[in-house]
C-alpha positions as CSV (number, residue, x, y, z in Angstrom):
1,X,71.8,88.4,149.4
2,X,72.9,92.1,148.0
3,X,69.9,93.3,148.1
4,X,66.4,93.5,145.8
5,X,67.5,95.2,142.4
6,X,65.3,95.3,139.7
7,X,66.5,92.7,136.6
8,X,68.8,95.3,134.8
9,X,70.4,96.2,138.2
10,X,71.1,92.4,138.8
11,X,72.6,92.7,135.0
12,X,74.3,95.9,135.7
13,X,75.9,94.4,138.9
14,X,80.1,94.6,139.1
15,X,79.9,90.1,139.1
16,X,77.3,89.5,136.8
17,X,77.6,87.6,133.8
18,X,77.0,90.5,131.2
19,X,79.8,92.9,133.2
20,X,82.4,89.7,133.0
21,X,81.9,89.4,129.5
22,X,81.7,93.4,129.1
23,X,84.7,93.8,130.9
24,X,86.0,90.7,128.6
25,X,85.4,92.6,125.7
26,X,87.2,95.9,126.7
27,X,90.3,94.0,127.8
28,X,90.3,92.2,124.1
29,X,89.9,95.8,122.4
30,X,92.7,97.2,124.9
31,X,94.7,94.5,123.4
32,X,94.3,94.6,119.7
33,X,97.4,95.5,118.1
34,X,95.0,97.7,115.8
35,X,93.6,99.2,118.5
36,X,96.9,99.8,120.0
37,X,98.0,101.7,116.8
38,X,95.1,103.5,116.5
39,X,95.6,104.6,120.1
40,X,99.3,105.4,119.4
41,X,98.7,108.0,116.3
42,X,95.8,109.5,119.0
43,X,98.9,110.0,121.5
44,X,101.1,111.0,119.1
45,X,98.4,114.2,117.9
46,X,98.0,114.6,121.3
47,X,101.5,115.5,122.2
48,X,101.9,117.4,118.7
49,X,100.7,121.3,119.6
50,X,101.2,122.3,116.0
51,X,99.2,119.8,114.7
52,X,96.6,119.9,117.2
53,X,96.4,124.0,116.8
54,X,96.1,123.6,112.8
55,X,93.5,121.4,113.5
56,X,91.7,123.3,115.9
57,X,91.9,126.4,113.6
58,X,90.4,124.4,110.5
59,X,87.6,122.6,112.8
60,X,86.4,126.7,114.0
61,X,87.0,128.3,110.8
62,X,84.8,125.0,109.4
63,X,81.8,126.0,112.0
64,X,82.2,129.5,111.6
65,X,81.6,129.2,108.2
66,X,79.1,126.5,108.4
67,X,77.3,128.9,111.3
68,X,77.6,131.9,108.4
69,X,75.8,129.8,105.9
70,X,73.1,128.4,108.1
71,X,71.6,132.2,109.0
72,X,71.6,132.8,105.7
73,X,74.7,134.6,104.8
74,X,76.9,133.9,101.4
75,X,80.2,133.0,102.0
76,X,82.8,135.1,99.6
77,X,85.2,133.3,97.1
78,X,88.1,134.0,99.7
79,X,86.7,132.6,102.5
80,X,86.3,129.4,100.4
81,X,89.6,129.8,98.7
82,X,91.2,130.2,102.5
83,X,89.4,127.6,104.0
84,X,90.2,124.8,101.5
85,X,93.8,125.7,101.8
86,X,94.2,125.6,105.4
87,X,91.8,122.3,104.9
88,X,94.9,120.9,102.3
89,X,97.7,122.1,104.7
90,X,95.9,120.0,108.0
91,X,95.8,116.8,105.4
92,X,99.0,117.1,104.6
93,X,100.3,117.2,107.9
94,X,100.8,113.0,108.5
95,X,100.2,113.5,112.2
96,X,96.8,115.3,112.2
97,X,96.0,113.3,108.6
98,X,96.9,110.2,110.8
99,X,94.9,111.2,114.0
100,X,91.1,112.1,111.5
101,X,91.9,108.4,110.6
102,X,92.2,107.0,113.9
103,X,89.8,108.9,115.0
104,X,87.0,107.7,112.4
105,X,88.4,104.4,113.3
106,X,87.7,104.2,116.6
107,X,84.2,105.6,116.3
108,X,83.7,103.0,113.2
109,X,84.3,100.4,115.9
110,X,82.3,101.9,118.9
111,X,79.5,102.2,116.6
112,X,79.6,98.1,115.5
113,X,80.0,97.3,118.7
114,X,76.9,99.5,119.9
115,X,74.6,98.4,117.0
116,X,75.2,95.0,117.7
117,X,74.8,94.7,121.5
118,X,72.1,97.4,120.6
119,X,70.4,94.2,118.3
120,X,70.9,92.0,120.7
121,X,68.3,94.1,122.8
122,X,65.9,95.1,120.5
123,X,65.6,91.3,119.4
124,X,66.5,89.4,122.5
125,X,68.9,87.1,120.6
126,X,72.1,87.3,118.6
127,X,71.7,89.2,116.0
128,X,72.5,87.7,112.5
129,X,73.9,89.6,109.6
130,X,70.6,90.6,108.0
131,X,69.9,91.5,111.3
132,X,72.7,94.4,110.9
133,X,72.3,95.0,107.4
134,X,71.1,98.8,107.3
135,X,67.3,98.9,105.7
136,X,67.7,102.0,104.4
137,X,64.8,104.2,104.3
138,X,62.1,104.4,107.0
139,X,60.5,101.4,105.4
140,X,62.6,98.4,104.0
141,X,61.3,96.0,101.8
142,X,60.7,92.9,103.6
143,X,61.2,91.0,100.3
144,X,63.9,92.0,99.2
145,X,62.5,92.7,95.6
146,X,60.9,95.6,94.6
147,X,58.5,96.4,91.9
148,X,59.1,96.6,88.4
């Protein structure tokens, strides 16, 4: 015997069941040919400094401005004006355009992954698609109808 572990350590540990399958699940994502392109455009931004400095720029110039707004301040016409055409220039630069889609992407398929397996917690079986389905609101409508 390991040792006494509490019932998520005994989860948790590196030969459970749930870290096979986990570990399963990562080495079917590592070999997605989606994922693989998706990983690929990453790269490829990554080893662009042009593209990762235009993007860089437009990301601070887009929190500086949002910061200026936030305490209050109006933001002039030219600040706008310059803004939405270094914003035009970064999308039309394919490798930075490419790399906002992989990125978004990626996180589209962390977050599915999460909200299931997050179900599967919260309800302590599989989670079905109306199980997923977002509720909307802080109250949904258990029926389904509505008034009227």
């Amino acid at each position: 015997m390991k040792g006494t572990y509490p019932w998520g350590m005994t989860m948790l540990a590196d030969d459970s069941q749930v870290m096979s399958k986990t570990k399963e699940l990562c080495s079917v994502i590592a070999e997605d040919s989606e994922y693989k392109s998706l990983l690929e455009k990453v790269e490829r931004f990554l080893e662009d400094d042009a593209a990762k400095l235009q993007f860089q720029s437009v990301q601070e110039r887009h929190h500086e401005l949002g910061q200026k707004q936030k305490s209050g301040l109006e933001l002039s016409a030219g600040e706008v004006e310059d803004f939405e055409e270094a914003r035009k220039a970064l999308l039309q630069n394919s490798v930075a355009c490419d790399f906002m889609d992989a990125q978004e992407s990626l996180q589209s398929v962390q977050m599915a992954i999460g909200k299931y397996v997050g179900k599967t917690l919260e309800l302590g079986r599989v989670p079905i698609a109306e199980d997923l389905a977002d509720q909307g609101g802080c109250c949904g409508d258990e029926e389904g109808g509505g008034g009227g």
